[in-house]
PAMARTI-458179 format. One line per 4 residues: number of its first residue (from 1); for each residue x, y, z of C-alpha. Coordinates in steps of 0.5 Angstrom, whole numbers, plus 2048, in hexadecimal, padded with zeros to 3 digits. Example, Ala and Ser with C-alpha at 12.3 -4.5 7.8 and 13.67 -1.06 7.14 Angstrom:
! residues 2
1 = 819/7F7/810 | 81B/7FE/80E
END
This chain:
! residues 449
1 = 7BF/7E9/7FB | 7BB/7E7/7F5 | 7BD/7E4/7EF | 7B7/7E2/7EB
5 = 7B7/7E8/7E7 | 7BE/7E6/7E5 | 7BE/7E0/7E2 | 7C1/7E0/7DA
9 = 7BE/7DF/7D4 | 7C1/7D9/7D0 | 7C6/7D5/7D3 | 7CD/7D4/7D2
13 = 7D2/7D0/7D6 | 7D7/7D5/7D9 | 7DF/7D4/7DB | 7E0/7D9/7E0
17 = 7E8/7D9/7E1 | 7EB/7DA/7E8 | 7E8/7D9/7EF | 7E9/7E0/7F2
21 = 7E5/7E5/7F4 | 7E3/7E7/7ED | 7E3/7DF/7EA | 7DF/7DC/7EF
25 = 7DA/7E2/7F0 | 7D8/7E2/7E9 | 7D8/7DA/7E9 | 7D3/7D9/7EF
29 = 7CF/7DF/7EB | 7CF/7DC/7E4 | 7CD/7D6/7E7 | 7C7/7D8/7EC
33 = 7C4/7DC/7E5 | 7C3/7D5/7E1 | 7CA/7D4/7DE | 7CE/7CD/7DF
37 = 7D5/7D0/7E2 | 7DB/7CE/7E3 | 7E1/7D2/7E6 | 7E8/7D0/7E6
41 = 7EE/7D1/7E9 | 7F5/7CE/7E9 | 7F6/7CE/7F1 | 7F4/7C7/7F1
45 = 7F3/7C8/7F9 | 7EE/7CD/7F8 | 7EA/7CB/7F3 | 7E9/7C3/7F7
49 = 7E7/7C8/7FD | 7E2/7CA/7F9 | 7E0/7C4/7F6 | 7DE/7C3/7FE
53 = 7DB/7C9/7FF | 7E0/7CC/802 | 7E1/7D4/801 | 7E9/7D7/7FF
57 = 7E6/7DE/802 | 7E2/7E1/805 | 7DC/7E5/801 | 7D4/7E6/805
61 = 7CF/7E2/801 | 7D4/7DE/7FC | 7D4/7D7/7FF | 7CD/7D6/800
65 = 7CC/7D7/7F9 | 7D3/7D3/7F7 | 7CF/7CD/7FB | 7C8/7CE/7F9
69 = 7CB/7CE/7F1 | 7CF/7C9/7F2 | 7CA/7C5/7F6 | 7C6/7C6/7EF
73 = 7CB/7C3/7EA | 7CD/7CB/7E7 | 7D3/7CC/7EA | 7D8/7C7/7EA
77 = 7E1/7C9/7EB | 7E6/7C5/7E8 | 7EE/7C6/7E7 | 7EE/7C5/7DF
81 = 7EE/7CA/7DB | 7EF/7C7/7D5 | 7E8/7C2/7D6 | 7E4/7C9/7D9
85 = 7E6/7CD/7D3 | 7E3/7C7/7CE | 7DC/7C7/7D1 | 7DB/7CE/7D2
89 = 7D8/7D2/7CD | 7DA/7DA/7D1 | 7E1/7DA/7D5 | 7E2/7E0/7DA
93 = 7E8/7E1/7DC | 7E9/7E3/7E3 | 7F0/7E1/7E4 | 7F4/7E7/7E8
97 = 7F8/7EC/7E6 | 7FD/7EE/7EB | 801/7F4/7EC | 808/7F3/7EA
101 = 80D/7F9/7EC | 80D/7FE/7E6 | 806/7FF/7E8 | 804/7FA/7E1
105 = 7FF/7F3/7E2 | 802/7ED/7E2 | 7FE/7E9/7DB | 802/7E3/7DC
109 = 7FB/7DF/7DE | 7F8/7E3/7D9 | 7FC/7E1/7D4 | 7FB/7D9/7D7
113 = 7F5/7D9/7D6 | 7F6/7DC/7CF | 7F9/7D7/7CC | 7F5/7D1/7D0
117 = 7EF/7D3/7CC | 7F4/7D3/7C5 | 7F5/7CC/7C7 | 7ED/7CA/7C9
121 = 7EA/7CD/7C3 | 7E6/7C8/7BF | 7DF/7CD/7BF | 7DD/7D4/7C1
125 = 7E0/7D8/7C6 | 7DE/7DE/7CA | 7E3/7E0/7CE | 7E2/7E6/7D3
129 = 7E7/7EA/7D6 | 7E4/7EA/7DE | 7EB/7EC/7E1 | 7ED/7F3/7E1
133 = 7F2/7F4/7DC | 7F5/7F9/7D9 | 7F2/7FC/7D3 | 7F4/7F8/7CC
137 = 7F4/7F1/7D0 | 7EF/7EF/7CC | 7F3/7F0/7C6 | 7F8/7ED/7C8
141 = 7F4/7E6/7CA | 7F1/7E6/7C3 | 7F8/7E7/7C0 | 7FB/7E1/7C4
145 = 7F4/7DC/7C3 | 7F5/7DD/7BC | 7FD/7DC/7BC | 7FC/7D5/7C0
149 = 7F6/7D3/7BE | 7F6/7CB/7BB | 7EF/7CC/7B8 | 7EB/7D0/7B4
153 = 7E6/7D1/7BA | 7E3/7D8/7BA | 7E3/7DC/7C0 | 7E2/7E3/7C2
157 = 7E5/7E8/7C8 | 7E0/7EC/7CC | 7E1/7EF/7D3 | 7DD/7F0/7D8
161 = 7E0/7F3/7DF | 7DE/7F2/7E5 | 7DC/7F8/7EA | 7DA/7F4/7F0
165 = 7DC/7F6/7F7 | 7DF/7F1/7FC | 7DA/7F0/801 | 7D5/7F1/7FD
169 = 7D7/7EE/7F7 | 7D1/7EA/7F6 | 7CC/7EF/7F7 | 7D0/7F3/7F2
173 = 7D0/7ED/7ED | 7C8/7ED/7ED | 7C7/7F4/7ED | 7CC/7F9/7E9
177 = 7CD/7FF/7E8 | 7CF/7FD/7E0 | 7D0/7F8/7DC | 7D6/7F9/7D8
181 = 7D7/7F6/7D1 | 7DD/7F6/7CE | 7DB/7F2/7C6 | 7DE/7F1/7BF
185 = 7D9/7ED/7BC | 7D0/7ED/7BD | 7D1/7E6/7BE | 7D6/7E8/7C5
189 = 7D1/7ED/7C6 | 7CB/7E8/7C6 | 7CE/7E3/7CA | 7D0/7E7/7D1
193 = 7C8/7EA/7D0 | 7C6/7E4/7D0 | 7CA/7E3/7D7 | 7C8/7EA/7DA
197 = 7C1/7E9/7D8 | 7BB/7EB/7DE | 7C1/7F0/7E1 | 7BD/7F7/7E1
201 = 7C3/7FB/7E1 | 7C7/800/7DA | 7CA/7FB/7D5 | 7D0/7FF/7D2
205 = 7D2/7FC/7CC | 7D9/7FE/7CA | 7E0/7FC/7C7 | 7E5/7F7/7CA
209 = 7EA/7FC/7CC | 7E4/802/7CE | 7E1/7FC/7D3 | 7E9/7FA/7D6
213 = 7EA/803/7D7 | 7E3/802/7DA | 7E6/7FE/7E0 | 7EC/802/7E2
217 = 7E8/808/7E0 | 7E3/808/7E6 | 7E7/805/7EC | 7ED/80A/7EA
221 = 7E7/80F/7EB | 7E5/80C/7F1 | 7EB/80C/7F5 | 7ED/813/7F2
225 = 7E6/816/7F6 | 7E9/812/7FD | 7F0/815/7FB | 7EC/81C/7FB
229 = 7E9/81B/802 | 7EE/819/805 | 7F2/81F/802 | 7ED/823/805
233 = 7ED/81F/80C | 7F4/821/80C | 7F2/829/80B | 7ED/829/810
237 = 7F1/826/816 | 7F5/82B/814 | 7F0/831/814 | 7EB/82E/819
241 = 7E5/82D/814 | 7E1/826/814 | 7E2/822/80E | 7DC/81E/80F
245 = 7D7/824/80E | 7DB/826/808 | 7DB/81F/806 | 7D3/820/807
249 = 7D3/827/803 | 7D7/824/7FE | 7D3/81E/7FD | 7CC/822/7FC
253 = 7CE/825/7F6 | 7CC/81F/7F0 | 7D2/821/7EB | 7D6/81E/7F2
257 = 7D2/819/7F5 | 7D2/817/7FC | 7D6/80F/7FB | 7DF/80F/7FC
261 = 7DE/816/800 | 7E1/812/806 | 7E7/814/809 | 7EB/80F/80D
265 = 7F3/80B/80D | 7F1/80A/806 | 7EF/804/801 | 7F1/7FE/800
269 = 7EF/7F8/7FD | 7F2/7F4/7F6 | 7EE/7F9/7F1 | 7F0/800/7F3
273 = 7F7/800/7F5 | 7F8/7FC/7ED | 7F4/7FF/7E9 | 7F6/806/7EB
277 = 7FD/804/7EB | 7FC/800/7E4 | 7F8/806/7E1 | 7FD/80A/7E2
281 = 802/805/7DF | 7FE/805/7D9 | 7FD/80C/7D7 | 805/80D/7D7
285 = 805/807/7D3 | 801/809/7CE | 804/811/7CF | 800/814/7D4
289 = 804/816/7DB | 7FD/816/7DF | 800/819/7E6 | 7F9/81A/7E9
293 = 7F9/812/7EB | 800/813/7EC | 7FE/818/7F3 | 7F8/813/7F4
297 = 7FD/80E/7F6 | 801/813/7FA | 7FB/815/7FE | 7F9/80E/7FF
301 = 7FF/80C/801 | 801/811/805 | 7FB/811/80A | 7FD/80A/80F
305 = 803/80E/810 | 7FF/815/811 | 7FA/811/816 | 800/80E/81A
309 = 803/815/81B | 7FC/817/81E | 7FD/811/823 | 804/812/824
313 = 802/81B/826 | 7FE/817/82C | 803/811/82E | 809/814/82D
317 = 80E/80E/82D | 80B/808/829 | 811/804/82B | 80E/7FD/831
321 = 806/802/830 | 801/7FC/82F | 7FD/7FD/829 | 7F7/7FB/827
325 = 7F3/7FA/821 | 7EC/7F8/81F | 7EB/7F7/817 | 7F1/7F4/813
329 = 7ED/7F3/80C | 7ED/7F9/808 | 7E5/7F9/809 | 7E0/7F6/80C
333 = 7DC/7F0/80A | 7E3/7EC/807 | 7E8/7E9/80A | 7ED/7EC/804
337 = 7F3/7EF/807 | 7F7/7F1/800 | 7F9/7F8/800 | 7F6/7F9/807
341 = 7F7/800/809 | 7F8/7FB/811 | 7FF/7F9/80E | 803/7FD/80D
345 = 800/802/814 | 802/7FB/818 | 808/7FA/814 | 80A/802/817
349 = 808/800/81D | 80C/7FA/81E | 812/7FD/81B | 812/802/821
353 = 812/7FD/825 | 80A/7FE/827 | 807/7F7/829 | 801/7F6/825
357 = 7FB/7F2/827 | 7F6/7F1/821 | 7EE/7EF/820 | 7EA/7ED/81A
361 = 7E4/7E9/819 | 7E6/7E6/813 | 7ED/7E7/811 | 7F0/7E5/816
365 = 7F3/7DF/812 | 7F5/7E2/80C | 7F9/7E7/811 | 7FC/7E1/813
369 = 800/7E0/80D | 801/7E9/80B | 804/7E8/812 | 807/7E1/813
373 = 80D/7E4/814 | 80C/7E8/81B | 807/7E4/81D | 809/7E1/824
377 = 804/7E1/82B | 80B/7E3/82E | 80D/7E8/828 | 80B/7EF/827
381 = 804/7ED/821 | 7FF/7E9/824 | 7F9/7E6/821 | 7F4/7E7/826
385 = 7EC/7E3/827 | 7E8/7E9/828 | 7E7/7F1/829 | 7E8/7F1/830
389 = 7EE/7ED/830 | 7F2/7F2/82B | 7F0/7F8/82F | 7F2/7F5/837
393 = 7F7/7F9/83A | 7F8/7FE/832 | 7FB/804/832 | 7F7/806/82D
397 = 7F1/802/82A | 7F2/804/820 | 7EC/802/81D | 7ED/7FF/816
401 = 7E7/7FD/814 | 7E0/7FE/813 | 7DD/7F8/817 | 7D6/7F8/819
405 = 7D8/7F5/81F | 7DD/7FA/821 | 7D8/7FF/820 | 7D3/7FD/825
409 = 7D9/7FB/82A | 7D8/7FC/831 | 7DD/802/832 | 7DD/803/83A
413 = 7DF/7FC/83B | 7E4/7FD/836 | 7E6/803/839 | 7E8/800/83F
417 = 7EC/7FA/83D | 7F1/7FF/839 | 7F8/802/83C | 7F6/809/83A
421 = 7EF/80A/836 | 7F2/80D/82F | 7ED/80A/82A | 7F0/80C/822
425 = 7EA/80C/81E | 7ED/80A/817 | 7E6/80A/813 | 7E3/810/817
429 = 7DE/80B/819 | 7DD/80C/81F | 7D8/813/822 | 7DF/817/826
433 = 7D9/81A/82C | 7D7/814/82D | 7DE/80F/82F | 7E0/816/832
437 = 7DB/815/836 | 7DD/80E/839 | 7E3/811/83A | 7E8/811/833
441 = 7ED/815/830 | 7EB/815/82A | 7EF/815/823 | 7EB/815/81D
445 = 7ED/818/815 | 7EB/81F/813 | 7E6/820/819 | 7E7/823/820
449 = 7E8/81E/826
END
């Protein structure tokens, strides 16, 4: 990956806020382009890890550039977000935003942060919205700067949504589709130009609350073309038609594009599952009941259990059946489990009594934590240390996730370490003919086994 072309205009010292996927990402990057940058966070645990050079997750390419910048005086991470705030001219906000039950985002970081830059404004301030938040945030931030402030430093609020995909969040940062900006002021605006100067991609410049819907907006959209498919799956298995070829027919037509188009057991991850469900909580709440989005979780929601159906056709009683699962993250190239379609497939397997024997490359340590509670080398859930192991003496082998390295597996020698050979391929990764040939039963999502 170069970033030569990438480097900022003028300098400005940066405080990125919150060390998560958005926060430490967007640190690392604004460093590498010539900012001095530190990032905070109030996990103390967290951020002397880093201080040492150890990485909270898993995300390719993040850690070389962590340690090259850290080794080169630009990045540093503290815990003092008061003393951060102070040395820093731009402040991104990347805090998170979970989901609460009514489907609204808990702002209770956010409005933290808020009230800590009230208290640190001795001299200007531009406070850029990273997170995703709901339409209007940004006033709301403004409001309670004003309402707390001690001095009379300026400040402006801006937003700058993130569009970066986990497992390619680096190469996402250097190389966008757009660049939003969301501005008040031409002092605001200049500012974040400066820092996104040398990027060859759209800068669109726009209003506060305009750049906030952008965000909800788009990956709504996405998740609603992945719902289609997966509707259309459900069709096709019913009709015997092949998704994948109407995926690819679709796909050829410019107004539709080819991205999204796949049919699986659904997405995952922090981003969609929130921002459908926060989207629609927001257009009810500012008057629009928005039902489309309301289906799309449905469907979303629907399809580990529609994908457990199929595998249930084959086995019959589930209950003492040994299962085994490739891929526990929501995607590959992370080691993120949040809303991971694998969750709750495992959670209705073991709830009728299947014993589930899982793998994955990287998550197996976040899966310790979703799973503490069943995990036991004697129990019905157990973590195991490679492919092989999971699928040795399986009932059935469920592909979860897309990693390379289930991909390429060896699929006559895992056929003959399985109790029965039914390999349900949750992705439609895999080519039917070709395991069929080495002697699989094979279940795939609105395509013919």
């Amino acid at each position: 990956m170069s970033t030569k072309s990438k480097q900022s205009g003028k300098q400005h010292p940066i405080c990125v806020i919150g060390a998560g996927h958005v926060g430490l990402v967007a640190a690392a990057c604004f460093a590498e382009m010539g900012n001095n940058v530190v990032c905070v966070d109030n996990d103390k645990k967290k951020i002397e890890g880093l201080k040492k050079k150890n990485m909270p997750f898993y995300e390719p390419g993040l850690e070389p550039l962590v340690k090259k910048n850290m080794s080169k005086k630009r990045l540093r991470f503290s815990s003092s977000l008061s003393g951060s705030l102070r040395s820093s001219e731009v402040v991104f906000i990347a805090v998170g935003t979970p989901p609460q039950a009514d489907g609204s985002a808990d702002l209770t970081a956010l409005e933290h942060v808020a009230r800590n830059v009230a208290d640190a404004l001795d001299s200007y301030k531009l406070i850029v919205e990273k997170s995703t938040v709901p339409v209007q945030t940004g006033l709301k931030i403004k409001e309670t700067i004003s309402r707390y402030r001690t001095k009379e430093g300026k400040f402006d609020v801006a937003s700058n949504p993130e569009f970066l995909r986990e497992g390619k969040a680096v190469y996402d940062f250097f190389h966008p589709d757009r660049i939003v900006l969301g501005v008040e002021s031409a002092k605001a605006e200049r500012i974040l130009k400066d820092i996104y100067h040398g990027f060859k991609a759209p800068i669109v410049v726009t209003s506060l609350v305009t750049a906030e819907l952008i965000k909800h907006a788009s990956n709504s959209f996405l998740a609603m073309k992945i719902s289609y498919m997966n509707a259309v799956a459900r069709v096709c298995d019913l009709s015997g038609a092949q998704v994948e070829k109407v995926a690819q027919a679709m796909g050829y037509d410019r107004r539709i594009g080819k991205e999204f188009l796949r049919s699986g057991i659904g997405y995952g991850g922090f981003c969609f599952p929130k921002d459908v469900e926060a989207f629609q909580y927001i257009s009810g709440k500012l008057g629009y009941e928005f039902r489309l989005l309301r289906e799309v979780k449905a469907i979303n929601d629907g399809q580990p259990v529609f994908f457990l159906n199929k595998i249930r056709e084959h086995l019959w009683v589930l209950k003492g059946k040994r299962i085994a699962v490739w891929g526990l993250s929501f995607k590959p190239d992370t080691d993120d489990m949040r809303f991971a379609p694998s969750v709750p497939l495992i959670g209705e397997l073991l709830a009728e009594g299947a014993r589930v024997y899982a793998y994955d490359p990287q998550a197996a340590k976040e899966a310790r934590q979703v799973f503490k509670d069943v995990l036991s080398p004697k129990g019905n859930f157990v973590l195991c240390k490679t492919a092989e192991e999971a699928a040795s003496r399986a009932d059935c082998l469920c592909l979860l996730t897309e990693w390379e390295e289930f991909r390429t597996a060896d699929w006559n020698r895992v056929k003959r370490k399985m109790a029965y050979p039914l390999l349900a391929d949750g992705r439609n990764m895999l080519d039917p003919g070709q395991v069929k040939q080495c002697g699989f039963h094979y279940i795939g999502i609105g395509r013919k086994g």
